[in-house]
KEKE-3310 file (N, C-alpha, C; in steps of 0.2 Angstrom, whole numbers, plus 5000, padded with zeros to 4 digits):
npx = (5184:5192:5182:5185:5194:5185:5171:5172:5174:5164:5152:5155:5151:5138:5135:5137:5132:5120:5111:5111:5112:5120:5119:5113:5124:5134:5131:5128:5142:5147:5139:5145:5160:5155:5150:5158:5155:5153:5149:5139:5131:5129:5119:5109:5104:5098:5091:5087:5091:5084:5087:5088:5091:5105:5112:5111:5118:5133:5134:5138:5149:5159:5160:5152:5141:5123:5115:5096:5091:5081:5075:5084:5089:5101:5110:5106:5114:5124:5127:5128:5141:5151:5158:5145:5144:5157:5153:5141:5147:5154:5146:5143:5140:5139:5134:5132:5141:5150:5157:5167:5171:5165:5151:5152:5140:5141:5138:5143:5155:5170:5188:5192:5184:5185:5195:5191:5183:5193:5199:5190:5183:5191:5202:5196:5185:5170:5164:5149:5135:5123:5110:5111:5100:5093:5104:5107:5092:5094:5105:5097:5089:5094:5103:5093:5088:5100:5102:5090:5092:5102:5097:5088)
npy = (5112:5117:5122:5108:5107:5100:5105:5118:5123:5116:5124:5135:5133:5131:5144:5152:5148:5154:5144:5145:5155:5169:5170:5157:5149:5153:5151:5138:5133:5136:5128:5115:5115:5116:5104:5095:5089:5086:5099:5096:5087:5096:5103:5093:5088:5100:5105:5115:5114:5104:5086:5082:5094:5097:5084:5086:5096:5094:5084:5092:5101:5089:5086:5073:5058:5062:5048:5043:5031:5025:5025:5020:5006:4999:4982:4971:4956:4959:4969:4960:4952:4959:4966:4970:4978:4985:4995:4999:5006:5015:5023:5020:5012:4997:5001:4995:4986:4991:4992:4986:4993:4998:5005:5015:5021:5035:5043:5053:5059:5063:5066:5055:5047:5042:5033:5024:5018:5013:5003:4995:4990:4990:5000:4999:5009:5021:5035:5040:5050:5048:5049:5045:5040:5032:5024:5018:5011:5002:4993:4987:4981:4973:4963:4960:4945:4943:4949:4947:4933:4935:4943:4933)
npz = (5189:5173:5158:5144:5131:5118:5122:5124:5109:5103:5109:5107:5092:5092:5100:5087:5077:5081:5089:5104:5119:5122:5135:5139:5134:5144:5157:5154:5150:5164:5173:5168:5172:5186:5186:5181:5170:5151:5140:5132:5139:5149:5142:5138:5149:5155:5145:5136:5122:5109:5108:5094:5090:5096:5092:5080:5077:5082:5072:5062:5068:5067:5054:5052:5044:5050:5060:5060:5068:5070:5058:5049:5054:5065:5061:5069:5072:5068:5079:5090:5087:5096:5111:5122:5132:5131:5121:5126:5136:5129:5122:5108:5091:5080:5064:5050:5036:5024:5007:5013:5024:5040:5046:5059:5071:5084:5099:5104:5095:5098:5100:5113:5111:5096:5099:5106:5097:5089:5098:5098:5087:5077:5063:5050:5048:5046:5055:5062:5069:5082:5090:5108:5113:5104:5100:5115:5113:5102:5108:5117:5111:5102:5112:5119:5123:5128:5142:5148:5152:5160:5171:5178)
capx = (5188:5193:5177:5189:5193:5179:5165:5172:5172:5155:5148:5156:5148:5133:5133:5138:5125:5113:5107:5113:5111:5126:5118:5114:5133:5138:5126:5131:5148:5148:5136:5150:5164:5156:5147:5163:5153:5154:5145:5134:5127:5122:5114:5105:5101:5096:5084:5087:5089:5080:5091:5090:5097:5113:5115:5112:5127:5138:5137:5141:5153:5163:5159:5148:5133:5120:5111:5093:5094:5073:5072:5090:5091:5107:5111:5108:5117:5132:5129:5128:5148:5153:5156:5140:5149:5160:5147:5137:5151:5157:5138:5144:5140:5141:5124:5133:5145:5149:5162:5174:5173:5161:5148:5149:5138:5144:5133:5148:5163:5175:5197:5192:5178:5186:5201:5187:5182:5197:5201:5183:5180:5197:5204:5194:5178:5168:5161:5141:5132:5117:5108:5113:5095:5093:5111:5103:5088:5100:5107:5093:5084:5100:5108:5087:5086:5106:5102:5084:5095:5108:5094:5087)
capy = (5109:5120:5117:5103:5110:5101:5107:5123:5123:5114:5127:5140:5133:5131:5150:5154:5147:5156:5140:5145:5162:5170:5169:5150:5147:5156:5146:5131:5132:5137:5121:5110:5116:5114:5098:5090:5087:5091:5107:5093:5082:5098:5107:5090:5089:5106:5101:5122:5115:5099:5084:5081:5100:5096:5079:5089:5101:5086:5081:5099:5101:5083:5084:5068:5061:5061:5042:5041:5022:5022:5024:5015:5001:4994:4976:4965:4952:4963:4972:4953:4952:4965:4967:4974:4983:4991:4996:5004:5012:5020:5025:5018:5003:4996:5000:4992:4986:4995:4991:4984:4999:4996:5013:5014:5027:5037:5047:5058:5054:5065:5060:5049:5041:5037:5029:5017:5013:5008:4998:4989:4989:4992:5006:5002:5012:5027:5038:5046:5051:5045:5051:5042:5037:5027:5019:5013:5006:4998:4988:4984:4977:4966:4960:4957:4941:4940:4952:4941:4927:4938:4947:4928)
capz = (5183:5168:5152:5141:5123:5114:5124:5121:5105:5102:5112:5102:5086:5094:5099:5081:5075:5082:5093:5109:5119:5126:5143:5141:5133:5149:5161:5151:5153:5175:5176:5166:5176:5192:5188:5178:5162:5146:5141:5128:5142:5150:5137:5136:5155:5154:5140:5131:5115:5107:5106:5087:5087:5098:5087:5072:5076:5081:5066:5058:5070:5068:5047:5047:5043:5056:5056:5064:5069:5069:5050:5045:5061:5068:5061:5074:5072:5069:5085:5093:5088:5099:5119:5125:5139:5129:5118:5130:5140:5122:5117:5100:5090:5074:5059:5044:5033:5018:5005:5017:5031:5047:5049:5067:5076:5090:5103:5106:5090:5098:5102:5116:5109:5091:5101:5108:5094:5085:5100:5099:5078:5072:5060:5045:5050:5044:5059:5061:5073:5082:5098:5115:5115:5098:5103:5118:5112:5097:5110:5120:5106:5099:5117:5124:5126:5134:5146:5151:5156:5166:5175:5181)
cpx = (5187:5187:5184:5186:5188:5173:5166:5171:5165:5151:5150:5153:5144:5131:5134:5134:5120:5108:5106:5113:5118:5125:5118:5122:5136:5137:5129:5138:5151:5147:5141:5156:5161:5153:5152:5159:5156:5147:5138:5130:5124:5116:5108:5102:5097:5088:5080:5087:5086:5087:5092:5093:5104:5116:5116:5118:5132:5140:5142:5146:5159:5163:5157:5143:5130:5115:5104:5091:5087:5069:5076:5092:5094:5106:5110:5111:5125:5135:5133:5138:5153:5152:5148:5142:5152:5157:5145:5141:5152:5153:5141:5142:5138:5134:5127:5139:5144:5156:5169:5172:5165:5161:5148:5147:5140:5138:5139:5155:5169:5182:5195:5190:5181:5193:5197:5184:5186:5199:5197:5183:5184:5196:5197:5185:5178:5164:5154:5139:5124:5115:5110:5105:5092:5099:5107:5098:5091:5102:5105:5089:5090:5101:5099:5086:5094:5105:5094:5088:5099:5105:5090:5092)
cpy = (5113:5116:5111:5107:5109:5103:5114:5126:5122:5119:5134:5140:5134:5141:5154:5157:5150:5150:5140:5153:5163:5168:5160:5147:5148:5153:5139:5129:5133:5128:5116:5109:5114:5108:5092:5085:5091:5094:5101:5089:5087:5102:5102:5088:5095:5109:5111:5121:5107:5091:5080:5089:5099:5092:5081:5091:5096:5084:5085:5097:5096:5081:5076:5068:5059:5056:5044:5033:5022:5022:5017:5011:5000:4986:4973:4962:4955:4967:4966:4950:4955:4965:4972:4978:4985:4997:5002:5010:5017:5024:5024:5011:5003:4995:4996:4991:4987:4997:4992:4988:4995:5005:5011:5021:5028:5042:5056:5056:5062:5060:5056:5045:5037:5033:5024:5015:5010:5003:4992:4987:4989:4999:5006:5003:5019:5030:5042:5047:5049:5046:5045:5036:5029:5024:5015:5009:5001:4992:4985:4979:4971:4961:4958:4950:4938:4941:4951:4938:4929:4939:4940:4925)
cpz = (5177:5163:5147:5132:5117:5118:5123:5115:5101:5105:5110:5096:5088:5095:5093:5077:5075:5088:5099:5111:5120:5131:5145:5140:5140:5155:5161:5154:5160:5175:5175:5168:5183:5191:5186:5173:5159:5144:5136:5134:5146:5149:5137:5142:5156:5151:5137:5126:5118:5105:5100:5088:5088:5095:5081:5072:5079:5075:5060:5061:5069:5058:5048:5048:5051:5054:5062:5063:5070:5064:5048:5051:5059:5064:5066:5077:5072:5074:5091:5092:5090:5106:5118:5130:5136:5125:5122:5135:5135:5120:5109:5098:5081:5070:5055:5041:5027:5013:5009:5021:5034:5046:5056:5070:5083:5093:5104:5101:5091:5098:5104:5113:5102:5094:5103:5103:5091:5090:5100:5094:5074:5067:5055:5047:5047:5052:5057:5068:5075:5089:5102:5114:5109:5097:5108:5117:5105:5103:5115:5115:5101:5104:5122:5127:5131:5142:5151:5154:5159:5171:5180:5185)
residu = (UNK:UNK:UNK:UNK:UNK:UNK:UNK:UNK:UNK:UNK:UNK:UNK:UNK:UNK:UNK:UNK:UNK:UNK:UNK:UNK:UNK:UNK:UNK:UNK:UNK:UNK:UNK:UNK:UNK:UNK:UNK:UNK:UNK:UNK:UNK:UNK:UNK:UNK:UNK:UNK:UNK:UNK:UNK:UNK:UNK:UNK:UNK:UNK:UNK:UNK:UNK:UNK:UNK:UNK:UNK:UNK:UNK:UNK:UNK:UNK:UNK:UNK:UNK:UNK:UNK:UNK:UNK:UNK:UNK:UNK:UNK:UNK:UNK:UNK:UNK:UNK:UNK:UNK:UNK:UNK:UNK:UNK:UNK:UNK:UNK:UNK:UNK:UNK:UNK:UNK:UNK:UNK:UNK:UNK:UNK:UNK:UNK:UNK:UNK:UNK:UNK:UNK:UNK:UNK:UNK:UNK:UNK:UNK:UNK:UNK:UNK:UNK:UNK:UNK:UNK:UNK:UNK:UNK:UNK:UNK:UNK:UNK:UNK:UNK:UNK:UNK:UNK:UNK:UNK:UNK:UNK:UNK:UNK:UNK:UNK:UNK:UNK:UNK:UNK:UNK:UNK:UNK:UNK:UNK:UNK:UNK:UNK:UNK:UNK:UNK:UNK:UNK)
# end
C-alpha cells in the first residue's frame, strides 16, 4: 500500500529538518508501506529518533502547542464525561476548558483524528499535541477505578 499523504509529508519535514537521515526517511518509508502504517508509528517502533522529538515536530508540523500531560494533567473529572472507548481508540482526550473552547490533546491531530474529535467533543475545541503515552496513562488514572470493576 502506497505511504498515505500525511506520513509523507511529516517525513518530509522531518528530513528538512535535519532530524531524519535520507537513508532512515527511505527505510522508514519501505517499512510503512509494507507494514501498512504510518511512517510515525514506525519511526516510533523503530525507536531512531526520541519520541518527544517526533511529538515536537507534530506539533511544528500541525502549528500547535505541544501539551506534556505530566506537568499540566488532564482534568479528571472531565475526562470521566467522555466514552473511554472512544477515547482510547482516538488517542485523544479532553485537558481543559478555556474560555468556552475544550483543549483536547491528540497523539496524532491529523484529518481523520480531528473528524473524531468533532464527533466526540464537538466543534468548539482548540487542538495540541501530547504523546500516545501521557494520553494513555491520562486515561488509566481517570477511568481506574471503572476498569477495576470491569476486570472483576
Amino acid at each position: 500500500m502506497a505511504l498515505d499523504a500525511e506520513s509523507e509529508a511529516i517525513g518530509n519535514l522531518l528530513y528538512d529538518r535535519g532530524v531524519l537521515t535520507d537513508e532512515q526517511l527511505d527505510e522508514a518509508e519501505d517499512l510503512a508501506e509494507a507494514w501498512n502504517l504510518g511512517l510515525v508509528e514506525v519511526l516510533l517502533g523503530k525507536r531512531w529518533l526520541k519520541a518527544a522529538t517526533i511529538y515536537r515536530e507534530l506539533a511544528y508540523y500541525y502549528d500547535v502547542p505541544l501539551l506534556d500531560l505530566s506537568e499540566t494533567p488532564a482534568d479528571p473529572a472531565l475526562l470521566r464525561r467522555y466514552d473511554v472507548t472512544e477515547m482510547t481508540e482516538a488517542q485523544v482526550i479532553p485537558v481543559r476548558e478555556e474560555n468556552g473552547r475544550l483543549i483536547v490533546a491528540a497523539a496524532r491531530p491529523g484529518p481523520v483524528t480531528l473528524v473524531r474529535i468533532i464527533e466526540i467533543f464537538g466543534s468548539e475545541v482548540d487542538i495540541a499535541v501530547a504523546t500516545r503515552l501521557d494520553i494513555s496513562l491520562a486515561l488509566q488514572s481517570a477511568f481506574r477505578e471503572e476498569q477495576s470493576h470491569e476486570a472483576v
